[in-house]
Steps between C-alpha positions, in 0.01 A plus 500: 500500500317806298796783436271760646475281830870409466594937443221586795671251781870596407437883494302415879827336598692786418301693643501337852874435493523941453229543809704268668829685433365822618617662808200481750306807572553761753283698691659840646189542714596168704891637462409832640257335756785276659749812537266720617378260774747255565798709454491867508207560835646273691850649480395846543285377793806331632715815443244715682478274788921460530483900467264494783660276700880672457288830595423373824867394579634814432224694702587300781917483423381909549369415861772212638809603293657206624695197310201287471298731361733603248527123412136460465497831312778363233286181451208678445679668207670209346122350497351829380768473194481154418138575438536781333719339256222289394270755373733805415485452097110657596581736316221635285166603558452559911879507494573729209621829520205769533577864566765552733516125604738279300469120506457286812837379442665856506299597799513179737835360360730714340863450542843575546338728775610839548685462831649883471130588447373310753729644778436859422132421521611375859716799601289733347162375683340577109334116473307638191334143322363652190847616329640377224770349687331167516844305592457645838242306588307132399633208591842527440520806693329318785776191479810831546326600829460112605800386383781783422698418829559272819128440691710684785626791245171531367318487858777726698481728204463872650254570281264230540195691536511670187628177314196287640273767400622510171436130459195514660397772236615290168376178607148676555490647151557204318251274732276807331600416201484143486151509656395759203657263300279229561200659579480603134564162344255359763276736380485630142775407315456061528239527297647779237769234500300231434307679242776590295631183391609594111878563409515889392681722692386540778304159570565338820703211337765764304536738840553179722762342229660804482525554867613161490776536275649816652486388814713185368746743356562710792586165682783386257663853475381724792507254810758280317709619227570838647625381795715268373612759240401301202338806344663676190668779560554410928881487598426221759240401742319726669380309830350786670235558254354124586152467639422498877896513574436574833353219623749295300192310319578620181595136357170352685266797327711470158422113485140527628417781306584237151318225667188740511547639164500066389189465710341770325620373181339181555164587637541332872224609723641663843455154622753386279262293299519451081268792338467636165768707398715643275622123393168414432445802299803449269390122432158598371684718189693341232913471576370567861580110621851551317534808716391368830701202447860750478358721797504211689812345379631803582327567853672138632847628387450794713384313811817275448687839533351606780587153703838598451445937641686444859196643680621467805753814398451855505372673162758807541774269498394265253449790267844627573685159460279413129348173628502312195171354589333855549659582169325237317165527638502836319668425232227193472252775567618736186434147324139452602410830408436498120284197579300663825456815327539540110406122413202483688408876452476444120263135522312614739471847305537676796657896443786585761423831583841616718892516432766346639721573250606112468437445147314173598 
């Protein structure tokens, strides 16, 4: 064969062995198009609805005030917060802070609630909504006046009246504010999203991965480590500071609050169907499948943990008796996080623009 021919056809060959090497190519458009559609409307339409729905309960637990209304009042709630957990990393844009108003998450659901705070409100008759005391109302604040005693303490309570109104008052406000909430991504900012599908700053794909991240980090040491006591510098576990104590869901919100953050991770539609994600992402960049491939290593270790989390137990007392498997699901977590955040961060060459003070 002529050495030209021979030099052409075995530089080709290398050539198509490379292409076929390469990580295949990703389009952020599609990725931004399947969380904007599939994951992020149709939670905050769900969360809107629940919000609705728990609205109604507690407008007419304000009519009956008897034990079945209370019940269908404190269902309403746990439904209202299961769905808000899905969508509560929102964040950014709509649910940034803007003037007075911080984030959706530190006006709908802020917590340890201030129950000192809330009381005086109560005594006082002052049900003022636009302080800065925004652990006096939200969700959380909503779960102390559904859940802080017996149904009979609660509904023989001699000052029901003002207590109901109260309610009545901070579950309105943050129907408001859910509804303003999705008005605006219904309306200008889904396509502002969509449009800004780069990686600076302030793209779409950097505030949702940062959102992302955080949110991941306030689950391993706020609804987790804290209580447990895990935290440098705590002298033991501090089981009052847990999420939604009140209703005694904390473990239930704690373990569904990871599985949403996973979801997320992975791009599942709110049907629960395969989309493109963040997985996807990482395997289009080189070391990405490497990456992916310890995430996930890492992710089945974790649900092995969690098999062993007695769920059918309290939080409170879990946290004060250092279940070993609680212990290791966030010591597992601390493990995941310099490949979740500063692994992924760097090949995807995405900036992380807050501080948890982690070092990751």
């Amino acid at each position: 064969m002529n050495k030209k021919l021979l030099f052409l056809f075995t530089l080709l060959g290398l050539l198509f062995n490379v292409s076929c090497n390469q990580p295949p190519a990703f389009e952020r458009s599609s990725f931004l198009e399947n969380y904007a559609h599939n994951i992020v409307l149709p939670s905050i339409e769900n969360v809107v609805q629940m919000a609705h729905n728990l609205q109604k309960a507690t407008t007419n637990l304000g009519k009956k005030r008897d034990a079945e209304s209370l019940k269908l009042a404190q269902s309403a709630w746990d439904q209202a917060y299961s769905a808000w957990l899905k969508m509560k990393l929102l964040n950014f844009g709509p649910g940034g802070p803007e003037g007075r108003r911080r984030t959706i998450l530190e006006e709908v659901g802020l917590w340890p609630v201030d129950v000192e705070g809330i009381e005086e409100k109560i005594q006082t008759g002052d049900f003022q909504l636009n302080d800065a005391k925004r652990n006096t109302r939200g969700l959380l604040a909503a779960e102390y006046l559904l859940f802080e005693e017996t149904p009979a303490g609660i509904l023989q309570s001699p000052e029901i009246d003002k207590r109901l109104d109260y309610l009545n008052l901070i579950i309105e406000k943050l129907v408001l504010q859910l509804d303003e909430l999705q008005k605006a991504w219904q309306n200008d900012y889904l396509s502002k999203f969509l449009q800004n599908d780069g990686t600076e700053v302030k793209s779409s794909t950097t505030l949702m991965f940062n959102e992302m991240v955080r949110c991941f980090e306030a689950l391993r040491d706020v609804q987790l480590g804290i209580p447990m006591g895990l935290i440098a510098g705590q002298s033991g576990p501090q089981p009052e500071l847990a999420e939604a104590r009140f209703s005694k869901n904390s473990l239930k919100y704690l373990l569904a609050g990871y599985e949403n953050l996973i979801s997320f991770w992975e791009g599942k539609k709110h049907t629960e169907e395969d989309g493109i994600g963040w997985e996807e992402y990482l395997l289009s960049v080189e070391g990405g499948p490497a990456l992916v491939e310890n995430i996930r290593a890492r992710l089945v270790k974790i649900d092995d943990i969690i098999d062993r989390i007695p769920q059918d137990q309290n939080f409170e007392l879990l946290a004060v008796n250092d279940d070993p498997a609680l212990t290791e699901f966030y010591h597992e977590l601390k493990e995941l996080t310099p490949y979740f955040k500063g692994a992924s961060s760097s090949l995807l060459s995405l900036a992380i623009t807050f501080s948890s003070g982690d070092g990751d």
